[in-house]
N, C-alpha and C positions, 0 to 999 in steps of 0.2 A: 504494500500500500504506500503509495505518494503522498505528500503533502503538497499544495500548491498554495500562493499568496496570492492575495486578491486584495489590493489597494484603492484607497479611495483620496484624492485631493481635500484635504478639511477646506481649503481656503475658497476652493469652487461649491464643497456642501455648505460653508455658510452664506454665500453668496445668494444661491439657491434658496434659504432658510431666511434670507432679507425679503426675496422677491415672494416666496412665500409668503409671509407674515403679511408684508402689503396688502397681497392678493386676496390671503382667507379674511382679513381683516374688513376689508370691502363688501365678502361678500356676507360674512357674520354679519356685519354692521345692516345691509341691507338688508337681509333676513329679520334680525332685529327690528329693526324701525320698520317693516313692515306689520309684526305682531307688536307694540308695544311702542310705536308712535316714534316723535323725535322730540330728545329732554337733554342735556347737555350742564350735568353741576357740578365740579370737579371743587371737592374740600381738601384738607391738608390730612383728614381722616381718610377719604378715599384713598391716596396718594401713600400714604401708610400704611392701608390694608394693601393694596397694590403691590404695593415692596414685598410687604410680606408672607402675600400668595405666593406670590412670584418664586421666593426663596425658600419656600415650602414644597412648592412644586417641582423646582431644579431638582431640590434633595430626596423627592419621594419618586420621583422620575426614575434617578440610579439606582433607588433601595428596592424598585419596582421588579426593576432589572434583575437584580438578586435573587428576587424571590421567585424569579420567571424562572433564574437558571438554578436554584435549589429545588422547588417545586416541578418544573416540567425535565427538566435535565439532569435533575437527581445526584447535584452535586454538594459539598458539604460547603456551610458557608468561610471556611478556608483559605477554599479552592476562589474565593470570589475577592476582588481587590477593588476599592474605590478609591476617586479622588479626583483632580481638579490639575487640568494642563492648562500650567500661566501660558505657554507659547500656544495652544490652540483656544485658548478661553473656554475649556468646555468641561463640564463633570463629565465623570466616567464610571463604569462597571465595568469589571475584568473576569469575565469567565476562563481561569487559566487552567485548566481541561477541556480538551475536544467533549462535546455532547452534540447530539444526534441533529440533525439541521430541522427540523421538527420540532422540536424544543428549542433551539435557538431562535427559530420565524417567532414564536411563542412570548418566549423570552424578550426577542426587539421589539414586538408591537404593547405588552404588557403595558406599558407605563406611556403610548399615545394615549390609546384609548380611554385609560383610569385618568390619567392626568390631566389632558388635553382635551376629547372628542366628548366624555361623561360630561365634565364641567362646562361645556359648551353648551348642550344638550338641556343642562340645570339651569344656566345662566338665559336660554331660553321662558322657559318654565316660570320661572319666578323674575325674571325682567330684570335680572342685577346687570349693568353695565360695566363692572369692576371684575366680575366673575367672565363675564364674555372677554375682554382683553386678556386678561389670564391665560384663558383656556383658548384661545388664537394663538398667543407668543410662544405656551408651551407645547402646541399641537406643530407648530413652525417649527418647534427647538427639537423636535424631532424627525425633522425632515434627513439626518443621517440614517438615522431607525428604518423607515421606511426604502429609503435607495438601498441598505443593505441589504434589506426584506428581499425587495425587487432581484438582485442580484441574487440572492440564492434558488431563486424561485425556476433556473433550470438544474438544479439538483435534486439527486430522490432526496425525500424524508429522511430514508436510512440514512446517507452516507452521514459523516463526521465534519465538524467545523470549531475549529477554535479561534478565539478569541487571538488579533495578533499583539503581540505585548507591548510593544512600545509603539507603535503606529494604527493610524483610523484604519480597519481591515479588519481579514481574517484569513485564516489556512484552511483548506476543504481539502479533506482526505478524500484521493480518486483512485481506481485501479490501475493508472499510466502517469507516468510522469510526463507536467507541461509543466513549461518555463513559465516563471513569473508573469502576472498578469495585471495592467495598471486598470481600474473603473474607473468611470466617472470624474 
């Protein structure tokens, strides 16, 4: 069995994850003030819940990730490493054992969906506009989650993938050796 690398440019997925955020933000927003009118009141309270979703979310986003790959990947929390790259500005989850690509797809979209696509959904529901930006920046802030998604998505279930240690990527165990491979 091979290992192969599969890399991703951070500086082109944040770029992505700007155009993003515009983009869902537009269209949240519109969705929004189609249900729930247009009001526009920004306190120093707002602006402090703000922060503090936001910072809550970053952090539950990673710890999500964990759980994805404790829980579906059946790894010990150990094997799992966090933390925060000054040079790419980004939290991180480090599943440093190959588990099944199956549980990794599991694993990446975990912490969109809870994070990000729920709270959008609620920020609906109950008409908070503090909740809706939230749940946009961090559904955006996971726009790597999703391109890796994408990328594994011509591999079986079965095969293996880990986490690459010091770079945005990952290793996908195949039955042939190929040369390194740049994504996105």
């Amino acid at each position: 069995m091979q290992k192969r690398e599969v890399l991703f440019d951070m500086r082109k997925l944040q770029r992505q994850a700007t155009y993003l955020t515009i983009g869902l933000m537009f269209v949240a927003s519109f969705i929004y003030l189609i249900i729930h009118g247009f009001e526009i009141s920004i306190s120093l309270s707002a602006l402090a819940i703000f922060f503090l979703l936001t910072i809550i979310g970053i952090i539950s986003h990673e710890l999500l990730h964990g759980i994805g790959f404790i829980i579906f990947g059946k790894v010990k929390s150990s094997q799992i490493k966090y933390g925060f790259s000054w040079k790419d500005g980004a939290a991180y989850a480090h599943c440093m054992v190959p588990i099944k690509v199956s549980a990794y797809r599991v694993a990446l979209l975990l912490p969109v969906f809870l994070t990000g696509l729920l709270p959008l959904l609620i920020s609906y529901i109950i008409g908070n506009g503090v909740l809706l930006t939230v749940s946009v920046i961090l559904t955006a802030g996971g726009i790597g989650d999703w391109l890796i998604f994408r990328s594994l998505m011509k591999y079986e279930a079965s095969q293996f993938v880990k986490d690459h240690p010091t770079k945005v990527g990952y290793f996908i165990y195949t039955d042939s050796a190929k040369e390194s491979e740049k994504t996105t």
